[in-house]
HTML snippet that shows the backbone in 3Dmol.js (N, CA, C, O; Angstrom):
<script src="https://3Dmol.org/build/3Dmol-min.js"></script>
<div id="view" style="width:600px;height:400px;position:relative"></div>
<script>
const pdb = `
ATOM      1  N   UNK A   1      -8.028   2.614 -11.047  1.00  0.00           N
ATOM      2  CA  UNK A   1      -8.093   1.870 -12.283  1.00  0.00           C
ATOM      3  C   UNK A   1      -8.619   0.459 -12.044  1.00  0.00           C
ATOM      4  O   UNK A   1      -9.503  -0.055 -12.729  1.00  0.00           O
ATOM      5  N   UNK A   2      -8.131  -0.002 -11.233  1.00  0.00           N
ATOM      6  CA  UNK A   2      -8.192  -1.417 -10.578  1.00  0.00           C
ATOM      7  C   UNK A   2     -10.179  -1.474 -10.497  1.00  0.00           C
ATOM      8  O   UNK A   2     -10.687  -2.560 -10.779  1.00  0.00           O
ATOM      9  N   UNK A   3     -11.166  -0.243 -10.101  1.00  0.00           N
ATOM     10  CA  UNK A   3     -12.219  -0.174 -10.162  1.00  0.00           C
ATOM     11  C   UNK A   3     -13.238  -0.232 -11.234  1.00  0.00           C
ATOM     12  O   UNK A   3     -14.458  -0.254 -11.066  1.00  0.00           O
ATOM     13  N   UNK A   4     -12.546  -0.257 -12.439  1.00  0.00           N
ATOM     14  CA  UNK A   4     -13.023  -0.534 -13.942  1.00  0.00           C
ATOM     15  C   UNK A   4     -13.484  -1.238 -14.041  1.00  0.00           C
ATOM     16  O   UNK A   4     -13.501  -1.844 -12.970  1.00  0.00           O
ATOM     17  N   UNK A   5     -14.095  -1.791 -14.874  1.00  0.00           N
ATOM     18  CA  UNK A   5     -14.096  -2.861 -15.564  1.00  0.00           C
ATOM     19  C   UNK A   5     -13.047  -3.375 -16.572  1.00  0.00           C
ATOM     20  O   UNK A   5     -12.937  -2.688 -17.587  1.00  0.00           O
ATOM     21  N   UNK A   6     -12.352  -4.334 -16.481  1.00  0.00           N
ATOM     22  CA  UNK A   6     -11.371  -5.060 -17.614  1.00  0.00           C
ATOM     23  C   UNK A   6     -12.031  -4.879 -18.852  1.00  0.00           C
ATOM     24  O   UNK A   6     -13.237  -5.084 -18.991  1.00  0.00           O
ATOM     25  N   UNK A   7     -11.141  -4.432 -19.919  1.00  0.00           N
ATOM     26  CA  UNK A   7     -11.568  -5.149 -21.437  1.00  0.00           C
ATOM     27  C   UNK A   7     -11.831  -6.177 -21.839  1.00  0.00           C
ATOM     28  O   UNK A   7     -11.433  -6.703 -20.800  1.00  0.00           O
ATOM     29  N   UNK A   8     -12.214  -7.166 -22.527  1.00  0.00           N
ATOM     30  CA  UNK A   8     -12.527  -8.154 -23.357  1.00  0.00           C
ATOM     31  C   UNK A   8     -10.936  -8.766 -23.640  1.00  0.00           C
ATOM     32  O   UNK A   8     -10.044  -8.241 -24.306  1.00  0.00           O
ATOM     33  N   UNK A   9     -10.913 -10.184 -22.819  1.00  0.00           N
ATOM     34  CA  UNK A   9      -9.420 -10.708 -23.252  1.00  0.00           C
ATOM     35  C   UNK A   9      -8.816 -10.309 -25.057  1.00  0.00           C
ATOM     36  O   UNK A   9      -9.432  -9.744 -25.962  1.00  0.00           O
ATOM     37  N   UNK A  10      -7.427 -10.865 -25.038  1.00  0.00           N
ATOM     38  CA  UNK A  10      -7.266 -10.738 -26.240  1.00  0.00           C
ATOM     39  C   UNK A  10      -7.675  -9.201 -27.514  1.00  0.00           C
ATOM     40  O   UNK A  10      -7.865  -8.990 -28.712  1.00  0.00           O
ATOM     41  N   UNK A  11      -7.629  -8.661 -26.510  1.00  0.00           N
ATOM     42  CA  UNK A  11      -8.172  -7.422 -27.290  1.00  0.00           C
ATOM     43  C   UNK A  11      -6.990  -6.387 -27.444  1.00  0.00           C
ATOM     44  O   UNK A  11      -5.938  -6.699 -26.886  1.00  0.00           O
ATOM     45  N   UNK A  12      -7.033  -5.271 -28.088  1.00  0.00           N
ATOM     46  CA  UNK A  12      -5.448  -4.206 -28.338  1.00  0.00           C
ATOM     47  C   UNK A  12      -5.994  -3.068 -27.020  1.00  0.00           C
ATOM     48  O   UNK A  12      -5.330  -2.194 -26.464  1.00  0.00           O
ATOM     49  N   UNK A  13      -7.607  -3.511 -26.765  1.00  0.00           N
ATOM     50  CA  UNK A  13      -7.967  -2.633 -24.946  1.00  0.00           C
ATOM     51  C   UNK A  13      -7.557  -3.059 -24.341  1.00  0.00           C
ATOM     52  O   UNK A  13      -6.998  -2.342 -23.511  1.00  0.00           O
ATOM     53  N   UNK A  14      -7.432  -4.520 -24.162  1.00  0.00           N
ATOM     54  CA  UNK A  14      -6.789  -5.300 -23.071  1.00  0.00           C
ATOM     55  C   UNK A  14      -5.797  -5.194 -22.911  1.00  0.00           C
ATOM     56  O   UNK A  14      -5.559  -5.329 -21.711  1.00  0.00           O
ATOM     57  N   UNK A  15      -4.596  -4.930 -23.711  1.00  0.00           N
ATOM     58  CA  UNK A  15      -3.618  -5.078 -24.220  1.00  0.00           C
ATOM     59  C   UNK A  15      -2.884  -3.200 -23.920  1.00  0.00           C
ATOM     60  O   UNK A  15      -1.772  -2.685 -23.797  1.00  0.00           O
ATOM     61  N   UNK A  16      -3.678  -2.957 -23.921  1.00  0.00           N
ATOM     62  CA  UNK A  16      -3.255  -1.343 -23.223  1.00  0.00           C
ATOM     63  C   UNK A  16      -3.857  -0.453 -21.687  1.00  0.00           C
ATOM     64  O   UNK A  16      -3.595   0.683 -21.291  1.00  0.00           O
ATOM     65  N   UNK A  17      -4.711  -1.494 -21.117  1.00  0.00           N
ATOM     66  CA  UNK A  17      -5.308  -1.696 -19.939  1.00  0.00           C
ATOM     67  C   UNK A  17      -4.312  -2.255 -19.286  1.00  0.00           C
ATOM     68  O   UNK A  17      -3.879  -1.884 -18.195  1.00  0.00           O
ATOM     69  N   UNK A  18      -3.956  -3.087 -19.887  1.00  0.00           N
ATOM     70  CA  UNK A  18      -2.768  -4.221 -18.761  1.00  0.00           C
ATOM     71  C   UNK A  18      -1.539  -3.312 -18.898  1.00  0.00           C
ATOM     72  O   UNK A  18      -1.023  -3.082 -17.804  1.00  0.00           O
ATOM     73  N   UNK A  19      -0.985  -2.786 -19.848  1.00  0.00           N
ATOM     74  CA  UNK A  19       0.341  -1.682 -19.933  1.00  0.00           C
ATOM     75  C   UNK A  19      -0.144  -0.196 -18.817  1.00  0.00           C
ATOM     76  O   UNK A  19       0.490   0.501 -18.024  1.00  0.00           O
ATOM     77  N   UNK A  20      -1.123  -0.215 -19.140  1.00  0.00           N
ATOM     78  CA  UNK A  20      -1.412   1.288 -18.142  1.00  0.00           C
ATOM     79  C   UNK A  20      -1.628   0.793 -16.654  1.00  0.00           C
ATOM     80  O   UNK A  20      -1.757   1.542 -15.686  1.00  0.00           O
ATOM     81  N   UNK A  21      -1.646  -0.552 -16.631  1.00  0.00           N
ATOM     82  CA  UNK A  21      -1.857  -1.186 -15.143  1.00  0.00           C
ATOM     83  C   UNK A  21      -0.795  -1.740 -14.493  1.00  0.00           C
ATOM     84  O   UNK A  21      -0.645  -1.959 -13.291  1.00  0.00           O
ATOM     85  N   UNK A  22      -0.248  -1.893 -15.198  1.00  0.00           N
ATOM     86  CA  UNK A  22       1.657  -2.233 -15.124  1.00  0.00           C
ATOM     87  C   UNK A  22       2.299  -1.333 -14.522  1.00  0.00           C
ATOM     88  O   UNK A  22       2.905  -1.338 -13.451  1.00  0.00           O
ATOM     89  N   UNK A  23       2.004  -0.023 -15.815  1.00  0.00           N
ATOM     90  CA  UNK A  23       2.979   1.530 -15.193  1.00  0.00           C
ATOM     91  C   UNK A  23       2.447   2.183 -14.266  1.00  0.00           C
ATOM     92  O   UNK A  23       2.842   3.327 -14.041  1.00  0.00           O
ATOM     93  N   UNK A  24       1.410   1.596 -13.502  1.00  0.00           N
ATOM     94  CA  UNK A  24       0.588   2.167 -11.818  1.00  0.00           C
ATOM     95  C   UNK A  24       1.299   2.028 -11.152  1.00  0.00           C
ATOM     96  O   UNK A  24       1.922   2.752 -10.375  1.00  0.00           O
ATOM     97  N   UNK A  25       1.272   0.006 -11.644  1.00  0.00           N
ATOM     98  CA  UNK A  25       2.029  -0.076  -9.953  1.00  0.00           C
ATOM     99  C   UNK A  25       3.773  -0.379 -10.141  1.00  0.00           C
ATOM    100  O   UNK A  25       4.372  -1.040  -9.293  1.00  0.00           O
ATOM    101  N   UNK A  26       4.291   0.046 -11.040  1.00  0.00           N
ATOM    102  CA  UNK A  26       5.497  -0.056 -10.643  1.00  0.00           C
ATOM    103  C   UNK A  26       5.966   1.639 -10.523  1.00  0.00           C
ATOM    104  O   UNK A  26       7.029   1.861  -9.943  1.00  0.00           O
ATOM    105  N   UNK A  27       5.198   2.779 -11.052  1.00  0.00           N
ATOM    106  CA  UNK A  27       5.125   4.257 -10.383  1.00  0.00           C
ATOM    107  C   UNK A  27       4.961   4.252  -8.714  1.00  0.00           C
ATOM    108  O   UNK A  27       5.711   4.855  -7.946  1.00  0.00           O
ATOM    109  N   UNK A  28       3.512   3.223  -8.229  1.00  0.00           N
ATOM    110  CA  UNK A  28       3.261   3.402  -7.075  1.00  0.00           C
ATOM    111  C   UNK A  28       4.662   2.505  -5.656  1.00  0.00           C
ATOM    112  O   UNK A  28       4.768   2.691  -4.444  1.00  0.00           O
ATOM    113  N   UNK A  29       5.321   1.745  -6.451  1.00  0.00           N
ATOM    114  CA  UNK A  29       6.354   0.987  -6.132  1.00  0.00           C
ATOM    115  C   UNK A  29       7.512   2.093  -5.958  1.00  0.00           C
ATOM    116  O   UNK A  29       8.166   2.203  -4.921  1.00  0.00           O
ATOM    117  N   UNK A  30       7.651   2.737  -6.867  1.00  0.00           N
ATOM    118  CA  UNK A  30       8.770   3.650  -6.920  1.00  0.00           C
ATOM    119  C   UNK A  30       8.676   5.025  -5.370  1.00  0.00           C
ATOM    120  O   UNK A  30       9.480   5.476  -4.555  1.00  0.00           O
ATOM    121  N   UNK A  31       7.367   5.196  -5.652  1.00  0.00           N
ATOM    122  CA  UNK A  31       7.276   6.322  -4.752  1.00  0.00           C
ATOM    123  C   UNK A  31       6.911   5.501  -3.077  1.00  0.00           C
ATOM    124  O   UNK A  31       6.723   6.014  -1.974  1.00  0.00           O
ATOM    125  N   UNK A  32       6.924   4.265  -3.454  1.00  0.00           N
ATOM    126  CA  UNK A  32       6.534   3.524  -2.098  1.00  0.00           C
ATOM    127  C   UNK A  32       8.348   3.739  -1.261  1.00  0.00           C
ATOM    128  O   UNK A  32       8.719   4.022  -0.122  1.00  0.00           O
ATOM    129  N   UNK A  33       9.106   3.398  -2.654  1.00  0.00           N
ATOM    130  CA  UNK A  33      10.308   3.270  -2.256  1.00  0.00           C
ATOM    131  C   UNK A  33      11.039   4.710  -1.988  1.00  0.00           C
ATOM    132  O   UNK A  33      11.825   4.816  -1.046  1.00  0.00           O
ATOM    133  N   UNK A  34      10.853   5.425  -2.547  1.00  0.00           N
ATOM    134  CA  UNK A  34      11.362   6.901  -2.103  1.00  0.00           C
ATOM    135  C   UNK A  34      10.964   7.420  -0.832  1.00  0.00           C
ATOM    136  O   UNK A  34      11.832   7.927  -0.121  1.00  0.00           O
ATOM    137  N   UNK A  35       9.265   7.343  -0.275  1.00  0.00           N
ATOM    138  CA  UNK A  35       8.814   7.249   0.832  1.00  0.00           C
ATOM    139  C   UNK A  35       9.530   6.339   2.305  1.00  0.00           C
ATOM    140  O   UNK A  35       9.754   6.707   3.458  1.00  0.00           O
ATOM    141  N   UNK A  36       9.656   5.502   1.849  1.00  0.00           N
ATOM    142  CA  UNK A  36      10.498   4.437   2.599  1.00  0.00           C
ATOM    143  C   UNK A  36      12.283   5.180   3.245  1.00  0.00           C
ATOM    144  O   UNK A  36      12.710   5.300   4.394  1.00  0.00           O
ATOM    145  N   UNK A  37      12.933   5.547   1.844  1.00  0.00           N
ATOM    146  CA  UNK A  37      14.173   6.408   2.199  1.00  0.00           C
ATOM    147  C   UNK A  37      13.958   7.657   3.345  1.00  0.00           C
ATOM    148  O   UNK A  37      14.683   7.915   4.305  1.00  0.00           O
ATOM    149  N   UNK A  38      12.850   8.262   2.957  1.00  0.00           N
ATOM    150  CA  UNK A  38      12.622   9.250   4.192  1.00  0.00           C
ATOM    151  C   UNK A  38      12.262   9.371   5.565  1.00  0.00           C
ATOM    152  O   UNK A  38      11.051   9.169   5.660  1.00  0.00           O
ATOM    153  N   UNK A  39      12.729   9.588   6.558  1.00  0.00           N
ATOM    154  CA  UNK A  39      12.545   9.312   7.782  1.00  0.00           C
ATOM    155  C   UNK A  39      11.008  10.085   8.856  1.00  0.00           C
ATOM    156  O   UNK A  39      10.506  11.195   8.680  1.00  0.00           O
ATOM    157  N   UNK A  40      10.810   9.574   9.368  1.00  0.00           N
ATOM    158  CA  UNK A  40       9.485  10.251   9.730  1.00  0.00           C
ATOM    159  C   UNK A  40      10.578  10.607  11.092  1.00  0.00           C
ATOM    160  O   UNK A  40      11.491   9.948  11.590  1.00  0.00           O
ATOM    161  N   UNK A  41      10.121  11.690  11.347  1.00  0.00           N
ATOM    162  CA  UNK A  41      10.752  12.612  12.418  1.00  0.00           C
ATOM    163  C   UNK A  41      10.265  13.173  13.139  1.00  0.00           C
ATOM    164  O   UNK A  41      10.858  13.686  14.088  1.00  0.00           O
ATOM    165  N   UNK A  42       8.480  13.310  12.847  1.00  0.00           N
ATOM    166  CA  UNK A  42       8.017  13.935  13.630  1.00  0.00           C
ATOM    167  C   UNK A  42       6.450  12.613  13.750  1.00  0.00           C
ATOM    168  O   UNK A  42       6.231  11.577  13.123  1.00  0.00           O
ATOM    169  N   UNK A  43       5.893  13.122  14.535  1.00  0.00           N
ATOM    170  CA  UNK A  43       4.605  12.320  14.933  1.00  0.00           C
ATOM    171  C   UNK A  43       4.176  11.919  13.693  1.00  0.00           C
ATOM    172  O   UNK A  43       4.288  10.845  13.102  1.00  0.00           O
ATOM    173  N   UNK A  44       3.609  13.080  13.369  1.00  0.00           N
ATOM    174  CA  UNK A  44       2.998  13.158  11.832  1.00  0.00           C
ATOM    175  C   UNK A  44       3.101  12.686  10.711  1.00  0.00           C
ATOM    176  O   UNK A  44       2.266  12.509   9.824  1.00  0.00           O
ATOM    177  N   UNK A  45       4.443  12.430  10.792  1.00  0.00           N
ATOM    178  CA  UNK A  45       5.610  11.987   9.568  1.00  0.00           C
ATOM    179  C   UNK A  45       5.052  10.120  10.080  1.00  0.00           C
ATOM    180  O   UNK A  45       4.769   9.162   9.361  1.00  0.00           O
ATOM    181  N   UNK A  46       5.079  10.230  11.252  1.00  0.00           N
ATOM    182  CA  UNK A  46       5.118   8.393  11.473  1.00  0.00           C
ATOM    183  C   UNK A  46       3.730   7.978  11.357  1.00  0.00           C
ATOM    184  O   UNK A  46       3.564   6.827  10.952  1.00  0.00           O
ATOM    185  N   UNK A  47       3.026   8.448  11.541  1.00  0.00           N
ATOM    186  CA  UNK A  47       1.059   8.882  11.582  1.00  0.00           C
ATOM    187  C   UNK A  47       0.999   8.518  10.160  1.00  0.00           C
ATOM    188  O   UNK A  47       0.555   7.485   9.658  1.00  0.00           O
ATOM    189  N   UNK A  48       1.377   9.260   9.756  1.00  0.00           N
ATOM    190  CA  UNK A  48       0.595   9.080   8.173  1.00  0.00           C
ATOM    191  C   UNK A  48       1.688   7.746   7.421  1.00  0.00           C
ATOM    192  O   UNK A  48       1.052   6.994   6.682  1.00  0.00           O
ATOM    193  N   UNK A  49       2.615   7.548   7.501  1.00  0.00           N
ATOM    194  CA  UNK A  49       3.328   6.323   7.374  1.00  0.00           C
ATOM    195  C   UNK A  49       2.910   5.133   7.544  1.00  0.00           C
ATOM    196  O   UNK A  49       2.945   4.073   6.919  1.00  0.00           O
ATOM    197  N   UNK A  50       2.289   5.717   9.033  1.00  0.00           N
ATOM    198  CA  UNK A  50       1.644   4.302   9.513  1.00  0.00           C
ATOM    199  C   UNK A  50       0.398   3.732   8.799  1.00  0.00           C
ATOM    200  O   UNK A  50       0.454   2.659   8.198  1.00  0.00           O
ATOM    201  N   UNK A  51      -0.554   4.361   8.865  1.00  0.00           N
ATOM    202  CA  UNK A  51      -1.525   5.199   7.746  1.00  0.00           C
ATOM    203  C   UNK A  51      -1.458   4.799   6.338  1.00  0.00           C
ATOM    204  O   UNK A  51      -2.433   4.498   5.649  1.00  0.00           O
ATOM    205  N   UNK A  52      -0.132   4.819   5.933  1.00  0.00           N
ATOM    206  CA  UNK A  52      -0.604   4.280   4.211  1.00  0.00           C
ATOM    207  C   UNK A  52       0.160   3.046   4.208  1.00  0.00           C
ATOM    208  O   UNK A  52       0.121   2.482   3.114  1.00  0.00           O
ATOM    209  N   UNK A  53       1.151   2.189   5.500  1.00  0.00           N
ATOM    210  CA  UNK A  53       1.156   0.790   5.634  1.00  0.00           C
ATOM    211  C   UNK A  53      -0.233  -0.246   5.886  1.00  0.00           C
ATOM    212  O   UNK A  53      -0.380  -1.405   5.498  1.00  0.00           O
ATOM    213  N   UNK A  54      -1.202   0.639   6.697  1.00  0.00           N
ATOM    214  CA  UNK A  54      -2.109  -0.137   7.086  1.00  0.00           C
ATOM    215  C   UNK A  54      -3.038   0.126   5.813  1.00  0.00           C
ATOM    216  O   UNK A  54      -3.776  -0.856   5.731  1.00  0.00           O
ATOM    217  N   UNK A  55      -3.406   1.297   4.476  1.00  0.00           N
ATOM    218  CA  UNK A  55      -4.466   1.298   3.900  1.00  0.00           C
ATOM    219  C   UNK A  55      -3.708   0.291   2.385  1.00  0.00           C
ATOM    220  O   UNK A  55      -4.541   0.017   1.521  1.00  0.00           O
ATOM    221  N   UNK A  56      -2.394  -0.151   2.147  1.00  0.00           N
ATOM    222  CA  UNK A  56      -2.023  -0.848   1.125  1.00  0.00           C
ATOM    223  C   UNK A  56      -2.172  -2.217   1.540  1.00  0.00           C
ATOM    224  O   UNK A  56      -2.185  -3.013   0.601  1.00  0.00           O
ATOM    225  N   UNK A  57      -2.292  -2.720   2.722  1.00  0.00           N
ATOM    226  CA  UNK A  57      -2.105  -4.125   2.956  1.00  0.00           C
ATOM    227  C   UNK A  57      -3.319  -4.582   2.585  1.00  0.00           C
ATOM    228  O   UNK A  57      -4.283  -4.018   3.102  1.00  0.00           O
ATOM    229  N   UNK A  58      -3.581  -5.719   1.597  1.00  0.00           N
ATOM    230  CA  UNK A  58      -4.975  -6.857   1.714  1.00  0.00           C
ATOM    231  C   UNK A  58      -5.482  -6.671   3.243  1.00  0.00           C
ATOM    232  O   UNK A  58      -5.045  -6.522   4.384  1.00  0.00           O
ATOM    233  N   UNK A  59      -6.502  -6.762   2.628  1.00  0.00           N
ATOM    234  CA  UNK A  59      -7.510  -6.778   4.267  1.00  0.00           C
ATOM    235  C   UNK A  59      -7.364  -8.311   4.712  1.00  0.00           C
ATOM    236  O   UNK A  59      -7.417  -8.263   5.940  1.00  0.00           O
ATOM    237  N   UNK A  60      -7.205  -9.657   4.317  1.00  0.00           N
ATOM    238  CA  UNK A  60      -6.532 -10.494   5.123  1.00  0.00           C
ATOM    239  C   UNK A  60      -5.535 -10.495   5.671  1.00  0.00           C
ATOM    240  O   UNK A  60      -5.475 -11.340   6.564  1.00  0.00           O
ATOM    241  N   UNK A  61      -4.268  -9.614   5.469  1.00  0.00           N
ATOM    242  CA  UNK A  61      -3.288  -9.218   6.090  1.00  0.00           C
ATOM    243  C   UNK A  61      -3.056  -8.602   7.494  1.00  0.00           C
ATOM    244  O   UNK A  61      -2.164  -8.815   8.314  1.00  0.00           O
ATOM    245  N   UNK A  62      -4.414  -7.554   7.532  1.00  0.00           N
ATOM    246  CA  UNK A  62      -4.762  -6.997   8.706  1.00  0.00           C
ATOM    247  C   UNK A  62      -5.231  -7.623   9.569  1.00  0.00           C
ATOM    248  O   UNK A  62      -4.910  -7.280  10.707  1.00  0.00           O
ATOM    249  N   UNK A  63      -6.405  -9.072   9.372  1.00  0.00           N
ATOM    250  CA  UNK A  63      -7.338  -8.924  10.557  1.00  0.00           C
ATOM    251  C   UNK A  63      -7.014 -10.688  10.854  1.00  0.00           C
ATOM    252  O   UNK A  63      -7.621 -11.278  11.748  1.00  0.00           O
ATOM    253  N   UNK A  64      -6.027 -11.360  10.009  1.00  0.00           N
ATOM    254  CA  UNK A  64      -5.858 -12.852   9.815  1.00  0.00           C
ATOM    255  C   UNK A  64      -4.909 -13.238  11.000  1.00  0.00           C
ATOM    256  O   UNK A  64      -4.338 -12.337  11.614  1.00  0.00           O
ATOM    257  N   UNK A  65      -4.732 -14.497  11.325  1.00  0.00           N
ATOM    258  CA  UNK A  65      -3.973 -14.813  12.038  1.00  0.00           C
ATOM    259  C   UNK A  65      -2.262 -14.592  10.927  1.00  0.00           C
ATOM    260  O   UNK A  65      -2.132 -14.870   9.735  1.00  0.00           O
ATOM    261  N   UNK A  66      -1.403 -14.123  11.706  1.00  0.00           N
ATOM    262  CA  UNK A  66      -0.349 -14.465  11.411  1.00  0.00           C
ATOM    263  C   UNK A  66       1.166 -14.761  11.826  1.00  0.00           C
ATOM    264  O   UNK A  66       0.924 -15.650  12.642  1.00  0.00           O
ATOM    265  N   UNK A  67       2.251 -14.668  11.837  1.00  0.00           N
ATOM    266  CA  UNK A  67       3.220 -14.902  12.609  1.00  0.00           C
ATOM    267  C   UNK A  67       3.562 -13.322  13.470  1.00  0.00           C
ATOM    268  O   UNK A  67       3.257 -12.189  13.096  1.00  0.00           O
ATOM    269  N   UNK A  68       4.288 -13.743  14.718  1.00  0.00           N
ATOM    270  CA  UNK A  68       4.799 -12.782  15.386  1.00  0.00           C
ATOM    271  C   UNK A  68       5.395 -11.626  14.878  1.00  0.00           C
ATOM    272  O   UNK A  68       5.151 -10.473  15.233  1.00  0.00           O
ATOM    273  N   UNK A  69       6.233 -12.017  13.978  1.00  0.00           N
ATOM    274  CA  UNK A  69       6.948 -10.575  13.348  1.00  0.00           C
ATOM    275  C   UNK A  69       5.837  -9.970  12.692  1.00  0.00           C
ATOM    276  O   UNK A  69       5.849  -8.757  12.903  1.00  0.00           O
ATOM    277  N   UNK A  70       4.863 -10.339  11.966  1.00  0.00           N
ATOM    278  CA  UNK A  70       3.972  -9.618  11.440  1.00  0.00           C
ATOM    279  C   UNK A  70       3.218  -9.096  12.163  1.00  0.00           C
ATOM    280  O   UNK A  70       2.681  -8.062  11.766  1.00  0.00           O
ATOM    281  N   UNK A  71       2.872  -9.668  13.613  1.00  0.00           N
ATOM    282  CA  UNK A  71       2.203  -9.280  14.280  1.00  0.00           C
ATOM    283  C   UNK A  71       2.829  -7.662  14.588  1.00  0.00           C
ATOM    284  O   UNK A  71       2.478  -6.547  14.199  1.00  0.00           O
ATOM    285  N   UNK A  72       3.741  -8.073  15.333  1.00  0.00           N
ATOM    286  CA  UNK A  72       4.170  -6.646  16.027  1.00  0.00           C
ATOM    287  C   UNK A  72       4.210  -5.350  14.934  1.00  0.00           C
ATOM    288  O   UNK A  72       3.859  -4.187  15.136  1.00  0.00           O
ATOM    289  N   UNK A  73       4.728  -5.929  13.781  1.00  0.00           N
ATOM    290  CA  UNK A  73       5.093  -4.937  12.503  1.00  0.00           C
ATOM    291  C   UNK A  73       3.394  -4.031  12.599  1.00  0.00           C
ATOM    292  O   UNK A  73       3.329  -2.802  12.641  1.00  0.00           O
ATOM    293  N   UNK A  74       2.381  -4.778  12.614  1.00  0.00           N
ATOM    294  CA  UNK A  74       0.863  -4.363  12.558  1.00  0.00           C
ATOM    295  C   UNK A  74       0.799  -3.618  13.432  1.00  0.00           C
ATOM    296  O   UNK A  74       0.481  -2.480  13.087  1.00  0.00           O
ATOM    297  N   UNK A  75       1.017  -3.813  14.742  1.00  0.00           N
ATOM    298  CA  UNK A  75       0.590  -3.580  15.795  1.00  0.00           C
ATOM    299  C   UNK A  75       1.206  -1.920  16.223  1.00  0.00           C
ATOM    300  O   UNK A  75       0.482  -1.034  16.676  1.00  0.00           O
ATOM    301  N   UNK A  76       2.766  -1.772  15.940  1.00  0.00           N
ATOM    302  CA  UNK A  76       3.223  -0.665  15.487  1.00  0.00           C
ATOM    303  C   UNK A  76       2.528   0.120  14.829  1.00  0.00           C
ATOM    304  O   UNK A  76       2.164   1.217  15.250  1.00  0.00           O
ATOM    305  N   UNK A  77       2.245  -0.374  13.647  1.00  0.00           N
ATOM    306  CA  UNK A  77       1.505   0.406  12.799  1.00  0.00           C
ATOM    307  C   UNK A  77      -0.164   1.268  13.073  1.00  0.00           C
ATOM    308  O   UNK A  77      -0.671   2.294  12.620  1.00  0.00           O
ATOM    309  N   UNK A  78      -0.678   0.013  14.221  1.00  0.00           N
ATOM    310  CA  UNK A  78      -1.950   0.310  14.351  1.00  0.00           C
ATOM    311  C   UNK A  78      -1.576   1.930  15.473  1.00  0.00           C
ATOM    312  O   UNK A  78      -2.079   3.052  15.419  1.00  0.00           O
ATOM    313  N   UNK A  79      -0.465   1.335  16.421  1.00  0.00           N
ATOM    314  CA  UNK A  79      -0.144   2.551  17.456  1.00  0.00           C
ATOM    315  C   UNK A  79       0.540   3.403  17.035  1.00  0.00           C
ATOM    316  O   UNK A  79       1.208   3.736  18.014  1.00  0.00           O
ATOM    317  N   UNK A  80       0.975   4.285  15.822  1.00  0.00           N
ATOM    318  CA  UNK A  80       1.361   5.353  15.205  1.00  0.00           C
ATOM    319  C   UNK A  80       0.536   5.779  14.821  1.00  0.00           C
ATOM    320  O   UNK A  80       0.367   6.977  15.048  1.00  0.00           O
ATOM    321  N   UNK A  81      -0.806   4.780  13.735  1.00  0.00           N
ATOM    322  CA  UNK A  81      -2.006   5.100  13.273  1.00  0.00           C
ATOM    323  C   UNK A  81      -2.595   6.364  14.076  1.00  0.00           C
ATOM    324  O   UNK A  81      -3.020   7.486  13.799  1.00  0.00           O
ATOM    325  N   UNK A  82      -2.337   5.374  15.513  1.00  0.00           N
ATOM    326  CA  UNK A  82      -3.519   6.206  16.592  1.00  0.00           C
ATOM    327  C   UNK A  82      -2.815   7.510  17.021  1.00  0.00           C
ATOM    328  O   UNK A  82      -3.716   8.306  17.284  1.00  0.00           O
ATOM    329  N   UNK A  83      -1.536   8.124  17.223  1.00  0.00           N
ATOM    330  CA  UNK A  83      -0.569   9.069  17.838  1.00  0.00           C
ATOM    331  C   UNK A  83      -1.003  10.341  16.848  1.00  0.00           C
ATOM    332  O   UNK A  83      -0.824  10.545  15.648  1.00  0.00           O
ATOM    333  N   UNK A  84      -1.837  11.309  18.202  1.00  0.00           N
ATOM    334  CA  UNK A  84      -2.647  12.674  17.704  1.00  0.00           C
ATOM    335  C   UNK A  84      -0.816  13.156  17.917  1.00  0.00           C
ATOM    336  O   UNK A  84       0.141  12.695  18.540  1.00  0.00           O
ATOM    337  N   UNK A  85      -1.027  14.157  17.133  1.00  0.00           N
ATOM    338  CA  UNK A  85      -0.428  15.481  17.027  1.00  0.00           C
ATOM    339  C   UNK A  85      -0.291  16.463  17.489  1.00  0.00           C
ATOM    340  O   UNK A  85       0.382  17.324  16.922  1.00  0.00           O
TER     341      UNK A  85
END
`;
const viewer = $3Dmol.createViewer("view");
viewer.addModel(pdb, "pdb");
viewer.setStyle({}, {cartoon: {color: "spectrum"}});
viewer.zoomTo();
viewer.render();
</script>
């Protein structure tokens, strides 16, 4: 959706563009959070985990300088990314 084009401010499109863009991401929030409750247990499970931590983050997030904890949190992520099956 986000790939659209916006409506014309002030408009009843705009105005139902922004409601249908609302209920994305607080759907995609929900299932971020249900995902989260489940444990990856197997390679695969942590692979693809890893996988949709690294494809939601801003791309300044990934490649920017940042603090240590973020670092390692990435860095995890990049080495599950990589763990064949």
């Amino acid at each position: 959706m986000s790939k659209q084009p916006e409506p014309a401010c002030n408009t009843p499109e705009a105005d139902a563009y922004e409601a249908r863009f609302d209920a994305l991401v607080m759907e995609e929030c929900d299932c971020l959070e249900e995902l989260a409750a489940i444990p990856a247990l197997t390679p695969q499970g942590q692979r693809l985990k890893a996988e949709i931590i690294l494809a939601l983050l801003p791309e300044h997030l990934r490649y920017s300088e940042m603090d240590g904890e973020t670092q390692l949190i990435l860095s995890l992520a990049r080495d599950l990314g990589c763990v064949v099956s």
